[in-house]
PyMOL CGO cylinders between C-alpha atoms (Angstrom):
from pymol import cmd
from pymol.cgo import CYLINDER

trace = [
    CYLINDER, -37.02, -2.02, 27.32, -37.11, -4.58, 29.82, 0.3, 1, 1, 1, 1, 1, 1,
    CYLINDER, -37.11, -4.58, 29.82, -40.79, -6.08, 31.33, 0.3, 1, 1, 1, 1, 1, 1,
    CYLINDER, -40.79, -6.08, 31.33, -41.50, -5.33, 34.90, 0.3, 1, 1, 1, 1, 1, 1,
    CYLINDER, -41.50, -5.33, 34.90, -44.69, -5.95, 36.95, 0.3, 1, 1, 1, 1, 1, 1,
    CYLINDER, -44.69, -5.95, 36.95, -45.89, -9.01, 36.18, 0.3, 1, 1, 1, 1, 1, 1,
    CYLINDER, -45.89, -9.01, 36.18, -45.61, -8.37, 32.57, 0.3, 1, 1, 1, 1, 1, 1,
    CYLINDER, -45.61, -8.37, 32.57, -47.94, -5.47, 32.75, 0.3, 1, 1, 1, 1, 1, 1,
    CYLINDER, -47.94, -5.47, 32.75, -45.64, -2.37, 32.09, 0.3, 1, 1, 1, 1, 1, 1,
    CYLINDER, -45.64, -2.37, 32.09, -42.25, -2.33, 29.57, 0.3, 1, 1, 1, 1, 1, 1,
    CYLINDER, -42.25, -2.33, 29.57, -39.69, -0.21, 31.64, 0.3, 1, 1, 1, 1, 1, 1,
    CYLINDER, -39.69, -0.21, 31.64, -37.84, 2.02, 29.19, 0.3, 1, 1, 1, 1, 1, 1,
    CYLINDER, -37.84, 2.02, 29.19, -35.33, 5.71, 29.06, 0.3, 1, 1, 1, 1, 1, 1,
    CYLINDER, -35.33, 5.71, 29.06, -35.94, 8.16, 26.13, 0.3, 1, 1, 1, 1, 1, 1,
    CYLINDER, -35.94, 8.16, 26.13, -34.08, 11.03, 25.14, 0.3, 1, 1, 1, 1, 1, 1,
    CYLINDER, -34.08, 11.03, 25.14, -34.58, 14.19, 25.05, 0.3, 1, 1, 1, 1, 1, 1,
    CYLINDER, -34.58, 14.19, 25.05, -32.34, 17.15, 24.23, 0.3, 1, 1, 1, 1, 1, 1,
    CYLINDER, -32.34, 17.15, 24.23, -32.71, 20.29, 26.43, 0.3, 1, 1, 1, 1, 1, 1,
    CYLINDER, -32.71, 20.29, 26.43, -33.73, 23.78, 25.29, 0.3, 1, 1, 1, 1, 1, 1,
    CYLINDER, -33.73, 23.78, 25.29, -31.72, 25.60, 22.79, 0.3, 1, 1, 1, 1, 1, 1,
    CYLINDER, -31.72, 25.60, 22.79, -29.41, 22.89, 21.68, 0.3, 1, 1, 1, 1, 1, 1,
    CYLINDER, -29.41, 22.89, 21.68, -28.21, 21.75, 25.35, 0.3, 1, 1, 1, 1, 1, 1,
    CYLINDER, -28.21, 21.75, 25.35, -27.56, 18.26, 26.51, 0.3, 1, 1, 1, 1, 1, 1,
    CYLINDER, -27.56, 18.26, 26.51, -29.16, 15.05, 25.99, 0.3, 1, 1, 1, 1, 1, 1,
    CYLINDER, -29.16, 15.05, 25.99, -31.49, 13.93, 28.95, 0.3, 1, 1, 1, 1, 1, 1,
    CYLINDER, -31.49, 13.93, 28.95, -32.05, 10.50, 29.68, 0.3, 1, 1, 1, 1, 1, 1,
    CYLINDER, -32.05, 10.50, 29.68, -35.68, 10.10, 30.88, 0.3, 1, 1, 1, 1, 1, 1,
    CYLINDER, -35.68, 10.10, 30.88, -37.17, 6.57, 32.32, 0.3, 1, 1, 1, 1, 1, 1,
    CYLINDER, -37.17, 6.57, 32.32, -40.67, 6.24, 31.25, 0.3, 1, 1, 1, 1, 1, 1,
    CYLINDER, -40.67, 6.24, 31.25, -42.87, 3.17, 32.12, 0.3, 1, 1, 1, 1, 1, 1,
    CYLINDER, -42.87, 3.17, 32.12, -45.38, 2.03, 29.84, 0.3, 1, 1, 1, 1, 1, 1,
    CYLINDER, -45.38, 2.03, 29.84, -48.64, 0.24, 30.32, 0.3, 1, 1, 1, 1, 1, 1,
    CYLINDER, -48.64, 0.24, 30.32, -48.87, -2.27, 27.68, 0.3, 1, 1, 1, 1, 1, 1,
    CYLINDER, -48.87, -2.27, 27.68, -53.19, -2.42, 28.12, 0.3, 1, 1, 1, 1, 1, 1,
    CYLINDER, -53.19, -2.42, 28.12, -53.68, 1.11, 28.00, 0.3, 1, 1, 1, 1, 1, 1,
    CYLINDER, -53.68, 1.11, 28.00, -50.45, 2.41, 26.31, 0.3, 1, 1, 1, 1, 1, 1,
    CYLINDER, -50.45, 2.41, 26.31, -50.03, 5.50, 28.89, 0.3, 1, 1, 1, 1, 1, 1,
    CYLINDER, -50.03, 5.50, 28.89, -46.78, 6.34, 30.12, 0.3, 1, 1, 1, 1, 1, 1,
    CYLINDER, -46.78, 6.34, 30.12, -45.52, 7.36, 33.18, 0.3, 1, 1, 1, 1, 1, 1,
    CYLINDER, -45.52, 7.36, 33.18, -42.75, 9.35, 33.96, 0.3, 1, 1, 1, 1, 1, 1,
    CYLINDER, -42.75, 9.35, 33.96, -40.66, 8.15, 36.80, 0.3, 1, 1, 1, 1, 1, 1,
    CYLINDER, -40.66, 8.15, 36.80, -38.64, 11.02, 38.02, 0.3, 1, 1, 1, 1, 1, 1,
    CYLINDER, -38.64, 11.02, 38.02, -39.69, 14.55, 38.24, 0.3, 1, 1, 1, 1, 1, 1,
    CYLINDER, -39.69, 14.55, 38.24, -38.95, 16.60, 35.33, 0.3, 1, 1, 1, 1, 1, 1,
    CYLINDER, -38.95, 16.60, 35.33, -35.58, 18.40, 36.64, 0.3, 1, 1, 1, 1, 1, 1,
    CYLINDER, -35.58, 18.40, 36.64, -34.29, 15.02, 37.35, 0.3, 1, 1, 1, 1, 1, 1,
    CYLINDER, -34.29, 15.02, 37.35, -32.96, 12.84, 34.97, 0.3, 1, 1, 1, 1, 1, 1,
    CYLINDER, -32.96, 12.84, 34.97, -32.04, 8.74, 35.46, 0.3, 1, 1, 1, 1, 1, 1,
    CYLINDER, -32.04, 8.74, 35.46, -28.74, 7.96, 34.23, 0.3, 1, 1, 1, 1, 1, 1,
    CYLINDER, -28.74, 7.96, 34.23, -29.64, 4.34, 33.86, 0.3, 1, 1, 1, 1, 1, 1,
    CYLINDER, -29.64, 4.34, 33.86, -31.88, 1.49, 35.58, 0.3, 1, 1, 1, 1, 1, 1,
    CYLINDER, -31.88, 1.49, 35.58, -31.97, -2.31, 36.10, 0.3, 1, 1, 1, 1, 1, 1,
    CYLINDER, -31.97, -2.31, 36.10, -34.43, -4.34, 36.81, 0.3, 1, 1, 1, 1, 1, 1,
    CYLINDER, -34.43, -4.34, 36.81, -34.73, -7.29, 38.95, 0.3, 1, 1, 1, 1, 1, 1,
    CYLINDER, -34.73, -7.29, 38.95, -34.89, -11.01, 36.74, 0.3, 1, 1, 1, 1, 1, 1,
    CYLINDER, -34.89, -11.01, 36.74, -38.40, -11.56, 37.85, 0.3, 1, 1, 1, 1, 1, 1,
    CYLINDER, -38.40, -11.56, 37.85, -39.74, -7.98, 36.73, 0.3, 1, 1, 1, 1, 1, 1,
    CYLINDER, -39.74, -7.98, 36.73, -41.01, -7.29, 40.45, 0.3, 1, 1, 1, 1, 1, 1,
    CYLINDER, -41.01, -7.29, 40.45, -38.69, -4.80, 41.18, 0.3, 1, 1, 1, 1, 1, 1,
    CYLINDER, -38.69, -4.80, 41.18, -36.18, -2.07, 39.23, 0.3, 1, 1, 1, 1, 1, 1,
    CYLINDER, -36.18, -2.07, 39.23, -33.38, 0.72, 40.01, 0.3, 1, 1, 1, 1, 1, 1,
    CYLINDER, -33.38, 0.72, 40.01, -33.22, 3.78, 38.83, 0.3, 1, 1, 1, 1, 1, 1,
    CYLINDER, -33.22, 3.78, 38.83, -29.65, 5.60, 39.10, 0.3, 1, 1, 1, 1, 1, 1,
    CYLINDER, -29.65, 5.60, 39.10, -29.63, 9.39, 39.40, 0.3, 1, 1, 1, 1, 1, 1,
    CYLINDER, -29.63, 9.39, 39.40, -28.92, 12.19, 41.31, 0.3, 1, 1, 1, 1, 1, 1,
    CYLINDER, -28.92, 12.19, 41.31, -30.49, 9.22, 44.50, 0.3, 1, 1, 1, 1, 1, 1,
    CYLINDER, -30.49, 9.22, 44.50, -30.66, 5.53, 43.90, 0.3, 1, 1, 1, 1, 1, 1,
    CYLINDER, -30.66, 5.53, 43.90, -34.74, 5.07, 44.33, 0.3, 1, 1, 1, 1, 1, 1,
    CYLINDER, -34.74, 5.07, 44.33, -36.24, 1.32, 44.62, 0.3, 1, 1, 1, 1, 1, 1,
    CYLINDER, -36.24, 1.32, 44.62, -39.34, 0.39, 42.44, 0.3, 1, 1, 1, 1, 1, 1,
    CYLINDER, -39.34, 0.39, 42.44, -41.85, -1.88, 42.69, 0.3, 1, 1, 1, 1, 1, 1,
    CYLINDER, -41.85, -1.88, 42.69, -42.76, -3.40, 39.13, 0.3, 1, 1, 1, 1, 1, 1,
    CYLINDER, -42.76, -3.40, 39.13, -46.12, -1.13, 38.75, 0.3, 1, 1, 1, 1, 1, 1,
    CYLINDER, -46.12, -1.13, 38.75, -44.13, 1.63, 39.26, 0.3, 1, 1, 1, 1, 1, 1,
    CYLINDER, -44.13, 1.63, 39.26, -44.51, 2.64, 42.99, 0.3, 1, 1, 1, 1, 1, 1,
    CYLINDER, -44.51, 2.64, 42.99, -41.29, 4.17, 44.68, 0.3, 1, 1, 1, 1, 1, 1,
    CYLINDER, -41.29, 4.17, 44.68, -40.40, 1.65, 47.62, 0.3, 1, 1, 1, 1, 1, 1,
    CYLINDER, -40.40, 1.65, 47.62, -37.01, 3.27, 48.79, 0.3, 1, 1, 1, 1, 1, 1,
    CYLINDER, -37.01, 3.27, 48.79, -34.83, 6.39, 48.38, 0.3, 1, 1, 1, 1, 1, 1,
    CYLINDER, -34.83, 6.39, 48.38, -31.40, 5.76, 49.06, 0.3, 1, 1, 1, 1, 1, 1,
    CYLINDER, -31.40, 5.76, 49.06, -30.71, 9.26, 48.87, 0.3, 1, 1, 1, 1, 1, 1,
    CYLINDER, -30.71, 9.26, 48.87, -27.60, 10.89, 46.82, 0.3, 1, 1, 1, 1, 1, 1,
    CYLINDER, -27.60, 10.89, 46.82, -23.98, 8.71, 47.04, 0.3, 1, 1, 1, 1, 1, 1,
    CYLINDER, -23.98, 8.71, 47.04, -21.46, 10.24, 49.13, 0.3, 1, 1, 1, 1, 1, 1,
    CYLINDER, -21.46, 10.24, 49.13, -19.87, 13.57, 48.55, 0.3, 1, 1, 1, 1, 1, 1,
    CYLINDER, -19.87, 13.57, 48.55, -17.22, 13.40, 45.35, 0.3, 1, 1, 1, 1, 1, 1,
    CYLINDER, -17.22, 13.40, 45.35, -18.84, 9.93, 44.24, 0.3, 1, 1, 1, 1, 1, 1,
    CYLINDER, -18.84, 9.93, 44.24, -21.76, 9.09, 41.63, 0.3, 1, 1, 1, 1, 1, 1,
    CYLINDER, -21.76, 9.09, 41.63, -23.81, 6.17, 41.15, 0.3, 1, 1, 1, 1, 1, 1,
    CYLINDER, -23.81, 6.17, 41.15, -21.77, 4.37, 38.88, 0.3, 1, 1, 1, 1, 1, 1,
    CYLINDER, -21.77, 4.37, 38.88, -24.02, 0.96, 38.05, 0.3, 1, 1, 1, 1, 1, 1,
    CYLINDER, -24.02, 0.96, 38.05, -26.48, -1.31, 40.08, 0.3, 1, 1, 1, 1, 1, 1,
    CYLINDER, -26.48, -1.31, 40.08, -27.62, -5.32, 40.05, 0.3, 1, 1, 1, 1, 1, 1,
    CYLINDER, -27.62, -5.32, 40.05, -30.20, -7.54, 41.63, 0.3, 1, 1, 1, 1, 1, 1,
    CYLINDER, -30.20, -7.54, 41.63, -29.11, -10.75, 43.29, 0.3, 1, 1, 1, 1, 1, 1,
    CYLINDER, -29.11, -10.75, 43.29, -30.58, -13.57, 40.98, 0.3, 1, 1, 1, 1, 1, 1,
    CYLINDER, -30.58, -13.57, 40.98, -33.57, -13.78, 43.23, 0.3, 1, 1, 1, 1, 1, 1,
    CYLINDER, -33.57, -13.78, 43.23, -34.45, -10.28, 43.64, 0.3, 1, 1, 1, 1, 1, 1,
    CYLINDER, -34.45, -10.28, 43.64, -34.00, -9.85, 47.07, 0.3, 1, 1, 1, 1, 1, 1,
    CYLINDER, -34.00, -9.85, 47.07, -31.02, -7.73, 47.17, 0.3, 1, 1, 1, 1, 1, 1,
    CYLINDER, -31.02, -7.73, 47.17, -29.79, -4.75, 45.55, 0.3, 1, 1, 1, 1, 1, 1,
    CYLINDER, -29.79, -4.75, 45.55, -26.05, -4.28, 44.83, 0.3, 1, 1, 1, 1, 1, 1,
    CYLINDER, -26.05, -4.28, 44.83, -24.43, -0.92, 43.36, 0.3, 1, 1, 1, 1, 1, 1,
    CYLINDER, -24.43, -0.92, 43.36, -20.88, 0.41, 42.53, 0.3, 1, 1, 1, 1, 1, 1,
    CYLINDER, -20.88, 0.41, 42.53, -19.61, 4.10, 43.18, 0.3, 1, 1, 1, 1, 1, 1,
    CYLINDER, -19.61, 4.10, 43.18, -17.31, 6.11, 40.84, 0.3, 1, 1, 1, 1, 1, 1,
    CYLINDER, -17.31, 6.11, 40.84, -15.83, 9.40, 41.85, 0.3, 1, 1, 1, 1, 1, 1,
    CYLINDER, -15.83, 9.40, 41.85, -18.03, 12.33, 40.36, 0.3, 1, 1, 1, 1, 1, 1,
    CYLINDER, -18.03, 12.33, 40.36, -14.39, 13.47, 38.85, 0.3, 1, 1, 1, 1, 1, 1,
    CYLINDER, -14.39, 13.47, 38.85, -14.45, 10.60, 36.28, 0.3, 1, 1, 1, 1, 1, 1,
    CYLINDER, -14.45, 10.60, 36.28, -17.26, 9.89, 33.60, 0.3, 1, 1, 1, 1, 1, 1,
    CYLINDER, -17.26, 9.89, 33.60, -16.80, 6.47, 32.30, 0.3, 1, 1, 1, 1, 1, 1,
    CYLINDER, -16.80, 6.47, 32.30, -20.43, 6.03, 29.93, 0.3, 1, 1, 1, 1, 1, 1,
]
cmd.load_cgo(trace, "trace")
């Protein structure tokens, strides 16, 4: 896991296998290390392929079927939407300071995990 929000929540992904033997789900939970309750970040039908957080825990990417923007209690700042047709979100990195948010595009064709 990787802290986020002033040290307040521990940004994580679980698994979970779907019904009747089908694929494993990557889900991106974040915890609240006071209280213990998780949250789930995406809806249920929607599952992150991975995430990155900014150095300073103030901010974090999720990468899934969009590319949303987090603050580091968990509040959705921006929706990038889906990538371009034929592409996926491939990977994604803060600038040291935060303030920026770079990503990288694969076509959809390839699967490179």
């Amino acid at each position: 896991g990787q802290w986020v929000g002033n040290e307040k929540f521990v940004l994580f992904v679980t698994e979970a296998r779907g019904g009747r033997g089908g694929p494993v789900r990557s889900i991106p939970l974040l915890a609240d290390v006071n209280s213990g309750s998780t949250k789930r970040l995406l809806p249920e039908r929607i599952v992150g392929d991975s995430l990155e957080a900014s150095a300073s825990g103030n901010r974090f990417a999720i990468l899934a079927e969009n590319l949303l923007l987090f603050d580091g209690d968990g509040a959705l700042l921006r929706d990038y939407g889906p990538p371009p047709e034929g592409y996926r979100y491939m990977s994604a990195a803060f600038s040291p300071d935060g303030s920026q948010l770079a990503y990288v595009l694969q076509p959809a064709a390839l699967n490179f995990h």
